[in-house]
PyMOL commands that place a pseudoatom at each C-alpha (Angstrom):
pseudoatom trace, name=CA, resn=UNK, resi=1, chain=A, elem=C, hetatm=0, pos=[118.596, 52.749, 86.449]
pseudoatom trace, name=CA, resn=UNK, resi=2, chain=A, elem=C, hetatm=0, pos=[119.475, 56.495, 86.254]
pseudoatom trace, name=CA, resn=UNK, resi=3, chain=A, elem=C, hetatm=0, pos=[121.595, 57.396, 89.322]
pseudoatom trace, name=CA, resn=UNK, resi=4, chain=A, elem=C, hetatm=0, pos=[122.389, 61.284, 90.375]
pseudoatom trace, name=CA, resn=UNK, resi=5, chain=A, elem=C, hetatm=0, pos=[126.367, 62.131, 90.364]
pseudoatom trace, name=CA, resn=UNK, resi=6, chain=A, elem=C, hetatm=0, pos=[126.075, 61.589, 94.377]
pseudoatom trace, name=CA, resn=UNK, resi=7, chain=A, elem=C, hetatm=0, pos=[124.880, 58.542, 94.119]
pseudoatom trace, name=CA, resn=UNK, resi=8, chain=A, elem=C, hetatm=0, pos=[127.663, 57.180, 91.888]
pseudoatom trace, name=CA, resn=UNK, resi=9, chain=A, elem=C, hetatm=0, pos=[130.243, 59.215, 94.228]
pseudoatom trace, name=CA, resn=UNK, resi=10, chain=A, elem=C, hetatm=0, pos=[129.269, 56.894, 96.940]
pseudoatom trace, name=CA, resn=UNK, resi=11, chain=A, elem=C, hetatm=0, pos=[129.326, 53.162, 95.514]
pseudoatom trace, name=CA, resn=UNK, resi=12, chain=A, elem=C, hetatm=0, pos=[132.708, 54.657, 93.805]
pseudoatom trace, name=CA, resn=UNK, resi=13, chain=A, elem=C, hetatm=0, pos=[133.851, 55.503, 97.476]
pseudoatom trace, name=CA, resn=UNK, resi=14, chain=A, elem=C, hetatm=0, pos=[132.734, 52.564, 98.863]
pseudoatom trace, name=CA, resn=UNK, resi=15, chain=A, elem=C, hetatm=0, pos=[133.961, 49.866, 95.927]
pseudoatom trace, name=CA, resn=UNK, resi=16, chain=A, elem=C, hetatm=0, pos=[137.307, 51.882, 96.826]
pseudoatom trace, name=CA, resn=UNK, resi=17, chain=A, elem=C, hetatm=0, pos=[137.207, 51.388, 100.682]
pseudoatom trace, name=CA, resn=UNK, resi=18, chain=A, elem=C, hetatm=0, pos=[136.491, 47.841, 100.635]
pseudoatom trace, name=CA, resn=UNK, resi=19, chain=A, elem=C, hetatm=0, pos=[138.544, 46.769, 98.292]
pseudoatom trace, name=CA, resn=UNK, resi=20, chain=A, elem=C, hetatm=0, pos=[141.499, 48.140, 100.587]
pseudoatom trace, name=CA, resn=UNK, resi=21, chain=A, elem=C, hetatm=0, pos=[139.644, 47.947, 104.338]
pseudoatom trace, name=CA, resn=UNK, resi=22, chain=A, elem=C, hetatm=0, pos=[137.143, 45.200, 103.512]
pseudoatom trace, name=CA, resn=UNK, resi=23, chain=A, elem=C, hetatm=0, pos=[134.366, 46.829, 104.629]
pseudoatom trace, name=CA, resn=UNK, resi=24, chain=A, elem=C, hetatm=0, pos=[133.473, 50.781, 104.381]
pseudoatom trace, name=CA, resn=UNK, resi=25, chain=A, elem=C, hetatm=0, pos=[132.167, 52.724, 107.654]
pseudoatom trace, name=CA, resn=UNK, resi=26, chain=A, elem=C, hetatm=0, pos=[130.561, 55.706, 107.584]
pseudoatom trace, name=CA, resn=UNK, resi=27, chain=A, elem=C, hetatm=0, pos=[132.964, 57.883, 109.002]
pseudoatom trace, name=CA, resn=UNK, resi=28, chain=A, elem=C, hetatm=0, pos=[135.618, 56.599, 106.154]
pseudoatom trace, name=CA, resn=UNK, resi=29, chain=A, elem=C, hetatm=0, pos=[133.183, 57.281, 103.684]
pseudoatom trace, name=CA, resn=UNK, resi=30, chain=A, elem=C, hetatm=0, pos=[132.585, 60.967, 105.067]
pseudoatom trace, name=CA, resn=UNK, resi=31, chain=A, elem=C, hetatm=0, pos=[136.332, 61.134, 105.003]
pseudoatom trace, name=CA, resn=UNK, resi=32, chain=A, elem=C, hetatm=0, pos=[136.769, 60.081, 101.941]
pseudoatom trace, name=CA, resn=UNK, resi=33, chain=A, elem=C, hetatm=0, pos=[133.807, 62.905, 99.881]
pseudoatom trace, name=CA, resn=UNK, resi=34, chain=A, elem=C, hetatm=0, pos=[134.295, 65.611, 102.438]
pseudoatom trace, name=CA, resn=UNK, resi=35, chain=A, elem=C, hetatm=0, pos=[130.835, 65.037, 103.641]
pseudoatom trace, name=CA, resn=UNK, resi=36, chain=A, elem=C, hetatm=0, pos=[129.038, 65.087, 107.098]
pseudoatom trace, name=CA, resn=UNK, resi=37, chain=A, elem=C, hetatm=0, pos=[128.608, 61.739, 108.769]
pseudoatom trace, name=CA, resn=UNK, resi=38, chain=A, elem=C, hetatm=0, pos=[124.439, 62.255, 108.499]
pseudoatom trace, name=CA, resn=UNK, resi=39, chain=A, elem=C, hetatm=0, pos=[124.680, 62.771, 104.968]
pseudoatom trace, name=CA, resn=UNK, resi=40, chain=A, elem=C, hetatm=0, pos=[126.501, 59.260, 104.477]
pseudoatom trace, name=CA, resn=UNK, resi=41, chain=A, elem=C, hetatm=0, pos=[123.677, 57.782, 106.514]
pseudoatom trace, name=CA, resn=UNK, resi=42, chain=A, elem=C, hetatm=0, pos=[121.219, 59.306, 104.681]
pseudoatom trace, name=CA, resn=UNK, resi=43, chain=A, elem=C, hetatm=0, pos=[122.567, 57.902, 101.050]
pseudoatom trace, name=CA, resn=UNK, resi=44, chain=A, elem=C, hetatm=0, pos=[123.412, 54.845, 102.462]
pseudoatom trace, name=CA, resn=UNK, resi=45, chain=A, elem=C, hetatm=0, pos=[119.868, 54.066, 103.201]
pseudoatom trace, name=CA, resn=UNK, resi=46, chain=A, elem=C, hetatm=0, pos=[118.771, 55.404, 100.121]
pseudoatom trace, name=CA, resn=UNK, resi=47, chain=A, elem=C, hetatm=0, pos=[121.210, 53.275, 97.941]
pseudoatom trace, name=CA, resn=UNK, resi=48, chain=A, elem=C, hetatm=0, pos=[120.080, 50.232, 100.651]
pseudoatom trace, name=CA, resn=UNK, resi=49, chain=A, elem=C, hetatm=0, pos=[116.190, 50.966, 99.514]
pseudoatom trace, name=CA, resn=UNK, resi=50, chain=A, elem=C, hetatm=0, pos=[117.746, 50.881, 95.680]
pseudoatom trace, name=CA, resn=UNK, resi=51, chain=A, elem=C, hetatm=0, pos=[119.291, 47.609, 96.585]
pseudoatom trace, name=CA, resn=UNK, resi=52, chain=A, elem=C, hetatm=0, pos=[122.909, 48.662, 95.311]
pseudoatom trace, name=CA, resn=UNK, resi=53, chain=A, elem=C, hetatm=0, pos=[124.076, 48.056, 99.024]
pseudoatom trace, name=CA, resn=UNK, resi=54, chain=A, elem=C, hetatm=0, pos=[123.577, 46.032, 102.633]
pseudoatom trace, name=CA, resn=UNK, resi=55, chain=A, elem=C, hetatm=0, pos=[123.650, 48.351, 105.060]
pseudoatom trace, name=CA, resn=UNK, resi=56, chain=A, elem=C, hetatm=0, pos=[123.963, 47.762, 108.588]
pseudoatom trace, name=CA, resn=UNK, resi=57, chain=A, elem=C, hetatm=0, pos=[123.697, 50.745, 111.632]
pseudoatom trace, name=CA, resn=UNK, resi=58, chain=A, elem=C, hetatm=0, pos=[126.909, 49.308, 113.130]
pseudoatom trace, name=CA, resn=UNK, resi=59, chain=A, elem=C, hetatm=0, pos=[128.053, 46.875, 110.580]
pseudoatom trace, name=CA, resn=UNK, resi=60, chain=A, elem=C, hetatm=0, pos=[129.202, 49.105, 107.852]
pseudoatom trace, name=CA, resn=UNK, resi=61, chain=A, elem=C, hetatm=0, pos=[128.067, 49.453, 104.094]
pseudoatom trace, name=CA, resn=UNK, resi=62, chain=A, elem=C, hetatm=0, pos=[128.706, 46.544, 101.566]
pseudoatom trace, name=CA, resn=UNK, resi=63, chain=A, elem=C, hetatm=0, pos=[127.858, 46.425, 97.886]
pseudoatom trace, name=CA, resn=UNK, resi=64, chain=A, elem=C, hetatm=0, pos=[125.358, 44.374, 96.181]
pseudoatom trace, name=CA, resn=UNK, resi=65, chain=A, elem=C, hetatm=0, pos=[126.272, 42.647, 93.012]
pseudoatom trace, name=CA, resn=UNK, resi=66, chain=A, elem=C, hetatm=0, pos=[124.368, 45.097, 91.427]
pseudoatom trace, name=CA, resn=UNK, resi=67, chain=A, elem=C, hetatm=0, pos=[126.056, 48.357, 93.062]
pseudoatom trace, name=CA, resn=UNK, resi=68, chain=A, elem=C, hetatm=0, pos=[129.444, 46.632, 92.243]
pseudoatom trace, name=CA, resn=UNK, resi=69, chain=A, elem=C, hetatm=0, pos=[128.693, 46.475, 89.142]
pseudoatom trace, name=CA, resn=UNK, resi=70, chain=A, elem=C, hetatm=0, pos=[127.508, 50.049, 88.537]
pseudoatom trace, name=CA, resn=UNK, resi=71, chain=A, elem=C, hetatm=0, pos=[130.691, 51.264, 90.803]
pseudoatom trace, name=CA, resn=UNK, resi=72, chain=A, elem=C, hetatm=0, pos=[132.995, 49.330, 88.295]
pseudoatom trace, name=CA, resn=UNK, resi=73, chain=A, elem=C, hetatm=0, pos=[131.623, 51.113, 85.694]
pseudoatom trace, name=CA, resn=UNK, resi=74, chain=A, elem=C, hetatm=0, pos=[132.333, 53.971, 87.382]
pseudoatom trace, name=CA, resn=UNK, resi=75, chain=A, elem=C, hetatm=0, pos=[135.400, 53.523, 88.878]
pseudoatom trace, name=CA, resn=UNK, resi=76, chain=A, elem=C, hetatm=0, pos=[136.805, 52.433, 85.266]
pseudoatom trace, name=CA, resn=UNK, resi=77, chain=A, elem=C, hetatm=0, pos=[135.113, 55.878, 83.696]
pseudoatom trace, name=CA, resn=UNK, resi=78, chain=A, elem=C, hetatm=0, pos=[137.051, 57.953, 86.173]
pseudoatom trace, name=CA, resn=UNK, resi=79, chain=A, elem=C, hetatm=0, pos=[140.081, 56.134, 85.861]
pseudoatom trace, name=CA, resn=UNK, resi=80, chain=A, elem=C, hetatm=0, pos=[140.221, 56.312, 81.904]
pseudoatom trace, name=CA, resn=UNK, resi=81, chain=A, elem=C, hetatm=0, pos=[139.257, 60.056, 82.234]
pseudoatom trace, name=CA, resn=UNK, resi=82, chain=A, elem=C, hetatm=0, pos=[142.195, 60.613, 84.367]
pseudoatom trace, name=CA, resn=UNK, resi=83, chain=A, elem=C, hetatm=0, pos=[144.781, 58.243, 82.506]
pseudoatom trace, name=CA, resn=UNK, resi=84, chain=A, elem=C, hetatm=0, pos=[144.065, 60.452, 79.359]
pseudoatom trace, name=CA, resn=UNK, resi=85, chain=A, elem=C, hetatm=0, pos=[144.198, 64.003, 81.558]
pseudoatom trace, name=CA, resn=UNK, resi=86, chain=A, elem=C, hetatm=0, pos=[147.527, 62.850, 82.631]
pseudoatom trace, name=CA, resn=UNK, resi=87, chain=A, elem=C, hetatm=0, pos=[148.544, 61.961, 78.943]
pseudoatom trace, name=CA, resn=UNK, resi=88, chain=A, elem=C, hetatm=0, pos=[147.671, 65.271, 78.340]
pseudoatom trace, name=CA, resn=UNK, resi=89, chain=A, elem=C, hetatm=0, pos=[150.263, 66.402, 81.029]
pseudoatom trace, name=CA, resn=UNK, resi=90, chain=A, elem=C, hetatm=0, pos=[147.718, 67.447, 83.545]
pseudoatom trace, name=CA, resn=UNK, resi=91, chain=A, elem=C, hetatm=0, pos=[148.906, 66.931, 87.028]
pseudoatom trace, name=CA, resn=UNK, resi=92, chain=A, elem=C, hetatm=0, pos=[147.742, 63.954, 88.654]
pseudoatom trace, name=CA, resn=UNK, resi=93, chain=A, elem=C, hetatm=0, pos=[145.820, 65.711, 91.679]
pseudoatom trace, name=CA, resn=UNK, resi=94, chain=A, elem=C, hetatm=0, pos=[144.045, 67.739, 89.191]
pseudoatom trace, name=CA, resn=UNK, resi=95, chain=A, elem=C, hetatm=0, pos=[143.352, 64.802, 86.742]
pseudoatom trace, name=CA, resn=UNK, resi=96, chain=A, elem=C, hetatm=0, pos=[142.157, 63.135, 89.608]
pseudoatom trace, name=CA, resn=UNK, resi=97, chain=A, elem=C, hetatm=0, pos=[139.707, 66.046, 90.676]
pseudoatom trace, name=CA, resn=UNK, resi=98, chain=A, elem=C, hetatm=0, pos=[138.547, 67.120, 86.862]
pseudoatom trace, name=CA, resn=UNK, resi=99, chain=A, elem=C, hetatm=0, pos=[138.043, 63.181, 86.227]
pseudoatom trace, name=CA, resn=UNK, resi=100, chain=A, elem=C, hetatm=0, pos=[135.192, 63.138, 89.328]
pseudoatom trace, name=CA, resn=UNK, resi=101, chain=A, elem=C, hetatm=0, pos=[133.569, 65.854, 87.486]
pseudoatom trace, name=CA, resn=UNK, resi=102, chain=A, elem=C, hetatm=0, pos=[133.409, 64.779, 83.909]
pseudoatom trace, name=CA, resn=UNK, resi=103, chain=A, elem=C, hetatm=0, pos=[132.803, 60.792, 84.296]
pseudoatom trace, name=CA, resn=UNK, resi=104, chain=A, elem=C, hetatm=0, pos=[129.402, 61.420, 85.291]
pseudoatom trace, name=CA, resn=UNK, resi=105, chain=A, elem=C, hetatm=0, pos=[128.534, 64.147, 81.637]
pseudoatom trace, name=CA, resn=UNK, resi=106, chain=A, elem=C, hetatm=0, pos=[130.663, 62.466, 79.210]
pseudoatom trace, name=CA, resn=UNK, resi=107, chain=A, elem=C, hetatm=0, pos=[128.803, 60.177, 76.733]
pseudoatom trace, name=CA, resn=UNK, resi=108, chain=A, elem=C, hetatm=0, pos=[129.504, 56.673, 76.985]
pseudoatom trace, name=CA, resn=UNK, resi=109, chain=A, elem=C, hetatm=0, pos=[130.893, 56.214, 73.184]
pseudoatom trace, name=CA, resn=UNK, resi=110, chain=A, elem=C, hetatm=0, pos=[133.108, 59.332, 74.390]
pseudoatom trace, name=CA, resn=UNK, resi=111, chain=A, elem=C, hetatm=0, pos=[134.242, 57.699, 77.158]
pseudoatom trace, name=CA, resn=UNK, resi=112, chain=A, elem=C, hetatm=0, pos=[134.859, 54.283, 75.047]
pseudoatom trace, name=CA, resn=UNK, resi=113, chain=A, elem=C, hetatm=0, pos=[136.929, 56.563, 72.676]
pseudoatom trace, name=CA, resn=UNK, resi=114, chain=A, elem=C, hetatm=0, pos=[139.176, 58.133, 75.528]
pseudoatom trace, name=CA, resn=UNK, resi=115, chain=A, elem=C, hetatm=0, pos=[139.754, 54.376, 76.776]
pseudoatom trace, name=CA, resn=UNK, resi=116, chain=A, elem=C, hetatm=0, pos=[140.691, 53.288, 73.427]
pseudoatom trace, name=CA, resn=UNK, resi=117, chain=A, elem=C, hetatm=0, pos=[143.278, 56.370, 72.665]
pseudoatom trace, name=CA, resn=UNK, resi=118, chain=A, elem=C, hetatm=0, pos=[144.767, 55.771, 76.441]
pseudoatom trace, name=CA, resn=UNK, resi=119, chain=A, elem=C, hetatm=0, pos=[145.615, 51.878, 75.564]
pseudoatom trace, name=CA, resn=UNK, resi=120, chain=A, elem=C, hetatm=0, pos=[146.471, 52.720, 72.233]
pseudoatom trace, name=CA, resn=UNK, resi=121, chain=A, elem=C, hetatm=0, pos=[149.294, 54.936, 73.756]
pseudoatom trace, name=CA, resn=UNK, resi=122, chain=A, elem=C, hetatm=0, pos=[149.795, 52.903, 76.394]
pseudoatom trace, name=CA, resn=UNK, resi=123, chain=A, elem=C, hetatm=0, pos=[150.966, 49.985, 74.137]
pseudoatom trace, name=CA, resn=UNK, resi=124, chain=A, elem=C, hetatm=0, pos=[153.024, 51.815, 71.756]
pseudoatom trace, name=CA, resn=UNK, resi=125, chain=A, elem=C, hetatm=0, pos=[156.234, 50.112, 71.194]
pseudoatom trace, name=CA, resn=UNK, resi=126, chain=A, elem=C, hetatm=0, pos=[158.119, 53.205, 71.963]
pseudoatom trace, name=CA, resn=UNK, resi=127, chain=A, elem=C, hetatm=0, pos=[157.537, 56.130, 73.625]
pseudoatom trace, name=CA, resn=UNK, resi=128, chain=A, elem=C, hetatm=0, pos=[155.519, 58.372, 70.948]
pseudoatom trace, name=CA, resn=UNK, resi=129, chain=A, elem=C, hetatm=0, pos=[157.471, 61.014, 69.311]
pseudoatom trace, name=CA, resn=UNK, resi=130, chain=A, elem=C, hetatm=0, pos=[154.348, 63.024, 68.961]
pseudoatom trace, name=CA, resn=UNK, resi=131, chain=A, elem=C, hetatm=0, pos=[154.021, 62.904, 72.709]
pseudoatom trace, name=CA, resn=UNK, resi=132, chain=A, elem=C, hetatm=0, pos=[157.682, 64.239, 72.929]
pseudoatom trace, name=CA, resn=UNK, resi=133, chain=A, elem=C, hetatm=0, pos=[157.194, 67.228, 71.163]
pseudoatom trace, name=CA, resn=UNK, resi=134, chain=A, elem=C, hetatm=0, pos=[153.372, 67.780, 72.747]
pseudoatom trace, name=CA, resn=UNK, resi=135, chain=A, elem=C, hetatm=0, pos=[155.624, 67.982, 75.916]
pseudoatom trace, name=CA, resn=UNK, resi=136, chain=A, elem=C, hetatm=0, pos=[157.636, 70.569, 73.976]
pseudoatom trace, name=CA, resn=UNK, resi=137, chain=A, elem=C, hetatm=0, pos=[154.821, 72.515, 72.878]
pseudoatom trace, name=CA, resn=UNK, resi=138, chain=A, elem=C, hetatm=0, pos=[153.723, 72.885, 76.247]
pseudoatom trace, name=CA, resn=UNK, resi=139, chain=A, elem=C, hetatm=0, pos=[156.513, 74.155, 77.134]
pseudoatom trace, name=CA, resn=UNK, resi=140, chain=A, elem=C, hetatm=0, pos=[157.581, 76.374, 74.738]
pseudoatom trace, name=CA, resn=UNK, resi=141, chain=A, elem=C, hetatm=0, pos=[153.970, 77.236, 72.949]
pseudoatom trace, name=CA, resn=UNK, resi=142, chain=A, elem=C, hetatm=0, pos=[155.847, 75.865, 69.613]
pseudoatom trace, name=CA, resn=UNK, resi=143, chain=A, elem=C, hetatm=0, pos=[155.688, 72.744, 67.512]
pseudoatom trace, name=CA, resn=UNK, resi=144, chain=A, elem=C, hetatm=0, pos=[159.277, 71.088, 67.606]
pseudoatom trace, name=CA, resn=UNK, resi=145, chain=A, elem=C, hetatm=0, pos=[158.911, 70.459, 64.097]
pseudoatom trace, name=CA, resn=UNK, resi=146, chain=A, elem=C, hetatm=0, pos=[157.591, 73.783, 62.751]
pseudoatom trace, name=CA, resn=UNK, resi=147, chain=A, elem=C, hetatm=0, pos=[159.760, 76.280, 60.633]
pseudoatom trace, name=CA, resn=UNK, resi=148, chain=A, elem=C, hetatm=0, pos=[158.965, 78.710, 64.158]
pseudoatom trace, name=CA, resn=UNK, resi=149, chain=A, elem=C, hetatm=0, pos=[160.733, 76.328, 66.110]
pseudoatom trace, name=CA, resn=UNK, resi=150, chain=A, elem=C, hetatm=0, pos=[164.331, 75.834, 64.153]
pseudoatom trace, name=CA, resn=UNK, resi=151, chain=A, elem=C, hetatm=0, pos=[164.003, 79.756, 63.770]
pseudoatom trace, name=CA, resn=UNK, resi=152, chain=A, elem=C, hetatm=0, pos=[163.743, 79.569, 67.482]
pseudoatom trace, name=CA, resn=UNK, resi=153, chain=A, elem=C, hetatm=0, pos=[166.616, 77.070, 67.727]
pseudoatom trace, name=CA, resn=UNK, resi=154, chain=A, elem=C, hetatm=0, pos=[168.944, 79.001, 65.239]
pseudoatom trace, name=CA, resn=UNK, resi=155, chain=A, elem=C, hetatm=0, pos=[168.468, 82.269, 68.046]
pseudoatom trace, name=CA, resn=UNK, resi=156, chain=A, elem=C, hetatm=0, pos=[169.481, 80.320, 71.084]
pseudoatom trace, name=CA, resn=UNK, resi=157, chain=A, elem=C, hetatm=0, pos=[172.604, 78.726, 69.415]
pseudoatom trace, name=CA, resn=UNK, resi=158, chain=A, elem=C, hetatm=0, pos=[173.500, 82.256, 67.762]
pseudoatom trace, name=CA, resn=UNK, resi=159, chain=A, elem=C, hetatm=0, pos=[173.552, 83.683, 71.581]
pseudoatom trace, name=CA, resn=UNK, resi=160, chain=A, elem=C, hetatm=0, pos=[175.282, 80.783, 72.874]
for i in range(1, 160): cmd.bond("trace and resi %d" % i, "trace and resi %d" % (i + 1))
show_as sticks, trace
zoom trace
């Protein structure tokens, strides 16, 4: 089942809201995507006809097993997206906001690759030297361990 970006916004926004309110209202999902209460409505009995969610006028929206398991899917491409962003050193907020824009475009053997280079750092033994001196470079625009860099070095210790 191809789903539009919207779509997968909203079971994203509402696997989020229940699994901290227990049940997701319209006006928290409108809160949550910036969105007009009718327009929540209106996708919610969309994604209702597509059977990805119960939902009830004055009962709230609840996910099918099928629209949990899409939103998972998700929900773990946006979260992998932004765990590698923020690797990169991109500030969380903006991680968070580029992340909701690229899990829906990026292939999924892409986004398998970006999931296995975030555990792979995540479960190095030590902190990775190579992600010391990317910190460095983005810093100072020069690799730590280039002949730029102890010429660099060699300047700031002859002025000290």
């Amino acid at each position: 089942m191809q789903l539009s970006r919207k779509a997968e916004d909203y079971l994203e926004v509402i696997l989020n809201i229940t699994a901290t309110k227990g049940r997701a209202r319209i006006k928290d999902i409108a809160r949550a995507l910036n969105v007009r209460p009718s327009s929540v409505v209106e996708m919610a009995n969309r994604l209702n006809d597509m059977g990805l969610v119960e939902y009830r006028k004055y009962d709230g929206i609840s996910l099918t097993e099928k629209g949990k398991t899409i939103a998972k899917v998700v929900k773990d491409r946006h979260e992998t997206i932004q765990a590698f962003l923020e690797i990169l050193k991109v500030p969380p907020r903006i991680a968070d906001k580029d992340a909701c824009i690229m899990e829906h475009e990026l292939e999924p053997e892409t986004i398998e690759q970006l999931r296995n280079f975030v555990r792979f750092v995540r479960s190095a033994p030590d902190y990775p030297q190579w992600l010391q001196h990317f910190e460095t470079f983005c810093k100072t625009g020069v690799h730590p361990c280039s002949s730029d860099s102890r010429d660099i070095a060699l300047l700031v210790k002859k002025k000290e």
